[in-house]
N, C-alpha and C positions, 0 to 999 in steps of 0.2 A: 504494500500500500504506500500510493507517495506520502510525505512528508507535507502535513498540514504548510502552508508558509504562515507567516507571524504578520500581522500587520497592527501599523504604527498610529496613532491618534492624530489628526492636523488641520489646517482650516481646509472645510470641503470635504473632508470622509463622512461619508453615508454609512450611519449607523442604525442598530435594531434599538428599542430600551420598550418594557412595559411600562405601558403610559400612568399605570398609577404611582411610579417613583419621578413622574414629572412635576417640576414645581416653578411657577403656582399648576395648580390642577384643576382650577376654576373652567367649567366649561367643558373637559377632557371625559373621555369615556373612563366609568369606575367600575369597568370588567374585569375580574383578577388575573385574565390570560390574556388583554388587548396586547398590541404593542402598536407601533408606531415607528414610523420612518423619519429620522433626523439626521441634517446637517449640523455638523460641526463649526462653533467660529471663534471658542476661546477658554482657555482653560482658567482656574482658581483654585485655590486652597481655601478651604475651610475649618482652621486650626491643622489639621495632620491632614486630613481628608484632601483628598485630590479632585477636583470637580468640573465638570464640562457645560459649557452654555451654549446651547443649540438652536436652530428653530423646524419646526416640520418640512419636510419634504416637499417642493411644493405650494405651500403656503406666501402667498402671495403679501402679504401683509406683515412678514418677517417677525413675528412675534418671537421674542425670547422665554425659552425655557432653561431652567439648567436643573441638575442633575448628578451624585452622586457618581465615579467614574466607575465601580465596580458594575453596575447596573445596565450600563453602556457596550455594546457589541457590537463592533467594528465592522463592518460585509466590505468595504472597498475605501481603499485611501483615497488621499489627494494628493497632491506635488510632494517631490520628499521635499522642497525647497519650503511648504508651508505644514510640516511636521512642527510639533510642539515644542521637543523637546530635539536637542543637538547629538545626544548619546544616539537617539532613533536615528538620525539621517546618517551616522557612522555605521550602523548596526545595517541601513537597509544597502547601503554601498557597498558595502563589505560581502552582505550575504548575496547580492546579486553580482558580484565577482565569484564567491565560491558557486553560486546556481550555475552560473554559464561555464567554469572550468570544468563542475560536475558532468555538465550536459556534455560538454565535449568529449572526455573521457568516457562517459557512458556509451556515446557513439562508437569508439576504437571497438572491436569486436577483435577475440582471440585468436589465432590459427587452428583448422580444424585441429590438427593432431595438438591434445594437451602438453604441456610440459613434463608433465612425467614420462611419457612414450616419445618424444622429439630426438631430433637428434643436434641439437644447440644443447642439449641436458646431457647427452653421452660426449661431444668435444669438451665441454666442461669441464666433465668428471675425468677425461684423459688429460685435461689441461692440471688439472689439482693431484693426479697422479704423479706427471712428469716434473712439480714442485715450479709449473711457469704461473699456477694461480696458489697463491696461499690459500690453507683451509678457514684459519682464523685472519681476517682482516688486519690485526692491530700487526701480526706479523711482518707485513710488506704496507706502511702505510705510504708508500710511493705510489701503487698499485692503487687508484681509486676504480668505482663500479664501473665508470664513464672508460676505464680503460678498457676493463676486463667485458663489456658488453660490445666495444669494436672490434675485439679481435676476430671474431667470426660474423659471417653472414648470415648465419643462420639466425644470430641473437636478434638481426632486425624485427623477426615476426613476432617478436613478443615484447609487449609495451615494458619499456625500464622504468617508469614511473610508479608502475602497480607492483616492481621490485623495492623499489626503493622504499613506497608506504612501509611494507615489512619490516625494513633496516629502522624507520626512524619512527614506525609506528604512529606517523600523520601520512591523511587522506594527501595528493598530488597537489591541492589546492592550500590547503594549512603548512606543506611543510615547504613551500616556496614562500608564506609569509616569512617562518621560524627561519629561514636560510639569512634573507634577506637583514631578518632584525638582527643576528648575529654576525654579517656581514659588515652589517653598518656600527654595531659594537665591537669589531676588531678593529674596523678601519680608527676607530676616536681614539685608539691607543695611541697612534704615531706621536700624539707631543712628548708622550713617555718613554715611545724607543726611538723616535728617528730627530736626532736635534746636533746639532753643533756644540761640540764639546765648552765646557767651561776653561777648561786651558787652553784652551784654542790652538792645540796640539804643542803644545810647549816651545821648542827652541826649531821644533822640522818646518821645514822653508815649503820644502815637496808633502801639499798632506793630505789631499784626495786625490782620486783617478775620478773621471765624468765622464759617461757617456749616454746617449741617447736608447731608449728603449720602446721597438715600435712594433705594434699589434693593430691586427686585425678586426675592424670593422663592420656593420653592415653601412650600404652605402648611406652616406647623410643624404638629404633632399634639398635642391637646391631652386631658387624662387624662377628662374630662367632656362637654366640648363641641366641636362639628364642627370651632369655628377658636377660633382665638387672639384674642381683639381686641388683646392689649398688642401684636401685630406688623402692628396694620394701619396702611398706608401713607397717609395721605390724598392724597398725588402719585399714588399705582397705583391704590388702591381696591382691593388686596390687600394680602397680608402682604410685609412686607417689612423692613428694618437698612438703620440709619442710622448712621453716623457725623459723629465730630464734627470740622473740620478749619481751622486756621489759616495764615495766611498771612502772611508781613513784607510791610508794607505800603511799606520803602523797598527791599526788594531780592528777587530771585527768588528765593525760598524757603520752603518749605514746613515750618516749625515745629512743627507743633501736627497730632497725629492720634490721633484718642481714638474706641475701640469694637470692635467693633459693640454696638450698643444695639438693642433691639425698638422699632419704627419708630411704634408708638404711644406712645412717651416722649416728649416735646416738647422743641427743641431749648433751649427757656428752661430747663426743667430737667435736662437734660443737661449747661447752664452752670453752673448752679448747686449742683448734686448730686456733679457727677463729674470734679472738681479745675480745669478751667482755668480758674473765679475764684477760687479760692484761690491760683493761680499768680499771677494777675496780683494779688491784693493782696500776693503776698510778692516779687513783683518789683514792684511799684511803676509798674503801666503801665494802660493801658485797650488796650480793643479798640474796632474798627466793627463793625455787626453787623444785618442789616433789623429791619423792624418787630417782630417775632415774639419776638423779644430785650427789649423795653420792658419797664421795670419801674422801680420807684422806689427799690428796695430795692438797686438793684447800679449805679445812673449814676454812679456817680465810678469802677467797673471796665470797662462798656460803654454804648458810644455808639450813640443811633440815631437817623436820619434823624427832625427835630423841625421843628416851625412858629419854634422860637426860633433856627435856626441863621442866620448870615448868608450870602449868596449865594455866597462863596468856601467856607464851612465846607460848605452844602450841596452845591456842585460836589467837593470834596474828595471827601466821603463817596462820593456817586453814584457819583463814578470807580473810589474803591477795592472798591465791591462790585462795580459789570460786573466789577471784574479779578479778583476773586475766581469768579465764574461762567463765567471765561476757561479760569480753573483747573478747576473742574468739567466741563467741557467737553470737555476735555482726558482726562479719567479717562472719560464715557461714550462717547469714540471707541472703546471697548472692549466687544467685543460681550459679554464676558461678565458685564459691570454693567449694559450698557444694557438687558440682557434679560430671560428671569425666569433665576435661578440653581438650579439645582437638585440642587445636592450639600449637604452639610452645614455648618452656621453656620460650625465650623471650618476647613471648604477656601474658605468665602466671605473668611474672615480673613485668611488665605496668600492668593488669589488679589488682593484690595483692596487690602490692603500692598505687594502684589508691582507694582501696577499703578501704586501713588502715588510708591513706588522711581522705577520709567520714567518719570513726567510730571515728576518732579523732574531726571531726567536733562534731559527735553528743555526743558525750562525754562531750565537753564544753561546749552543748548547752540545750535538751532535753534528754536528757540520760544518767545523771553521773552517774558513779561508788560509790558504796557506801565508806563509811567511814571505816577503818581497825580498829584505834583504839576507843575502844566505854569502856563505863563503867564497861561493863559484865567482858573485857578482864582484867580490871585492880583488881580484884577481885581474892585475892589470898588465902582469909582464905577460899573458900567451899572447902568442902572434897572429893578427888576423889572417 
C-alpha cells in the first residue's frame, strides 16, 4: 500500500472540520456528524492551543470562522510558499526531492537472472579468491565500491545504489543527503589542517613547491556559445577547474590551497593574479614550481628547473616536484576528481576541500611524503 503523503496547513488549503467545533456557530447546522468544507486564511494560539480561522467553501460573503486545529483535516494544500509555518515548507521540499528520487529508483527494474545465480556474483567471488577484492573492506580502504563495481561489465546490470543502501543502511535518497553533510563537515576542517605555518618556515628561503591541479568537469553553459573555452582543460580536452596548491617543502604539509579557477586560466597567472606571490613577497620566501611557472618578472619569488642550476640545486628541485605529484596522487585516488564531476562548481569546492582535508590527514599519519633533501642531493663532485 503507498505511503499516505503528509500535508501541510497554509493560506488556501481546503479542509474537512465538523461544523459543531465551529465558532461562532450561530446559524450552522447542530448535526453531530455534519461537517463542512473550509478554507484556510490564518493561524492563532490560544494560550498553548494552536488554532485556524477559516471561512466556508464557497461562501460568498467571506464570513470568518475559527476553530481548534486538532478538529481540522487537511484534503488539499495551497502554495508551499503560503504554508504557515517555515519547518512545513522545508519538510515539503525535502520530501518531494526524496518522492521523485524514490520514483526514479522504483523505475530501474533488476536483471532477469537475480544476483545470487548471475555471473557478476561468480567474477566477484573469483575476484575475493584471487585476494584483487578484499573480503573485509577496512582491509584495502584504497579499494572503494565505485572501484570494485567497474571492474567488470557484468556489475553494470545491477543498480550500485540499492548496494550501497546495505553498506550504509540509508535509502539512495537519504544517504546522498548524509554524504553531502559530511562532505561539507570535512571540507570546514581546512583552517585547522591547511594554513601557513607560524614560523613561517624558519630560516628556508626555498619552502613550498606549487603546482596546478586540474579535473574534470561536466561542461558549464554558456549564455552565446555551445562551451566555455575559459574552462577548457588542456590535460582532459574538456572543461574543467583547477586549483592552485602548495606544499612545505621541509615537512608534511599542505599550506597553500587556492580556487577553483576555470581551467583555461594558466597556472602562471593564477600565481601571479591570485595572491600567492604577493604572499611570498610579504613573507619573504620563494617557491619551486615546473617549467610552466618561468618568467622573468617573478624569479626572486619562484624557482624553476634552469640550465644554470648546479647538479645538487637541480637534484633538489627534481625531488621536490615528484613529491609534490606524490601529493597529487594522493587526491586522484578519489574517484570523484579522477572522473568527470558533475554536480555544481560549488559541490566540486566542498567535495576538493573535503578530499585535500583527508590527504592531509594521511600524510601525517600512514602516508608521508618523502624527504627532499637526502645525501645523493648534497653531492656535488660526480661528473655530469
Amino acid at each position: 500500500m503507498a505511503k499516505k503523503k503528509r500535508l501541510f496547513p497554509g493560506i488556501g488549503a481546503k479542509c474537512t472540520i465538523l461544523t459543531r467545533f465551529m465558532k461562532p456557530n450561530g446559524g450552522l447546522s447542530k448535526e453531530k456528524d455534519h461537517r463542512s468544507i473550509v478554507v484556510l486564511k490564518e493561524f492563532f494560539y490560544e494560550g498553548h492551543r494552536l488554532c485556524f480561522r477559516f471561512n466556508l467553501d464557497g461562501d460568498d460573503q467571506q464570513k470568518i470562522y475559527h476553530s481548534n486545529a486538532r478538529y481540522v483535516r487537511i484534503d488539499s494544500e495551497g502554495g508551499i510558499d503560503d504554508f504557515f509555518f517555515e519547518a512545513d515548507k522545508k519538510k515539503r521540499y525535502d520530501g518531494d526531492a526524496i518522492d521523485k528520487a524514490e520514483a526514479i529508483m522504483s523505475k530501474k527494474k533488476e536483471p532477469a537472472i537475480k544476483w545470487k545465480h548471475s555471473r557478476a556474483r561468480q567474477l566477484l567471488y573469483q575476484d575475493i579468491m584471487d585476494n584483487k577484492v578484499p573480503l573485509d573492506p577496512k582491509d584495502d580502504l584504497s579499494l572503494s565500491l565505485e572501484d570494485i563495481f567497474s571492474m567488470h561489465a557484468e556489475y553494470a546490470e545491477y543498480d550500485f545504489e540499492r548496494q550501497r543502501e546495505a553498506t550504509f543502511q540509508y535509502c539512495p535518497s537519504w544517504s546522498r543527503r548524509k554524504i553531502w553533510f559530511w562532505i561539507n563537515r570535512i571540507a570546514a576542517l581546512q583552517s585547522e589542517k591547511i594554513f601557513w605555518p607560524k614560523d613561517n618556515f624558519g630560516n628556508d628561503i626555498w619552502a613550498i613547491t606549487v603546482d596546478g591541479v586540474h579535473c574534470w568537469i561536466q561542461e558549464p553553459t554558456h549564455q552565446e556559445f555551445s562551451k566555455d573555452t575559459s574552462y577548457f582543460s588542456h590535460k582532459y580536452n574538456h572543461a574543467g577547474l583547477c586549483y592552485e596548491l602548495g606544499i612545505s617543502i621541509g615537512s608534511n604539509r599542505l599550506v597553500w590551497m587556492n580556487g577553483p579557477f576555470p581551467a583555461g586560466k594558466s597556472d602562471l597567472k593564477i600565481f601571479k593574479e591570485d595572491g600567492l606571490k604577493a604572499m611570498l613577497i610579504a613573507k619573504k620566501k620563494m617557491c619551486i614550481a615546473d617549467g610552466g611557472y618561468a618568467g622573468s618578472d617573478h624569479i626572486h619569488h619562484c624557482s624553476t628547473p634552469n640550465i644554470h642550476d648546479s647538479r645538487p640545486v637541480r637534484r633538489f628541485k627534481a625531488r621536490a616536484l615528484k613529491r609534490h605529484e606524490k601529493f597529487n596522487g594522493l587526491i586522484k585516488n578519489f574517484h570523484s576528481v579522477d572522473c568527470r564531476f558533475r554536480h555544481s562548481i560549488g559541490k566540486f569546492k566542498s567535495v576538493f576541500e573535503a578530499i585535500c582535508v583527508i590527504c592531509q590527514y594521511q600524510i601525517e599519519t600512514d602516508k608521508p611524503l618523502y624527504h627532499v633533501l637526502v645525501e645523493d642531493v648534497l653531492l656535488e663532485d660526480e661528473v655530469e
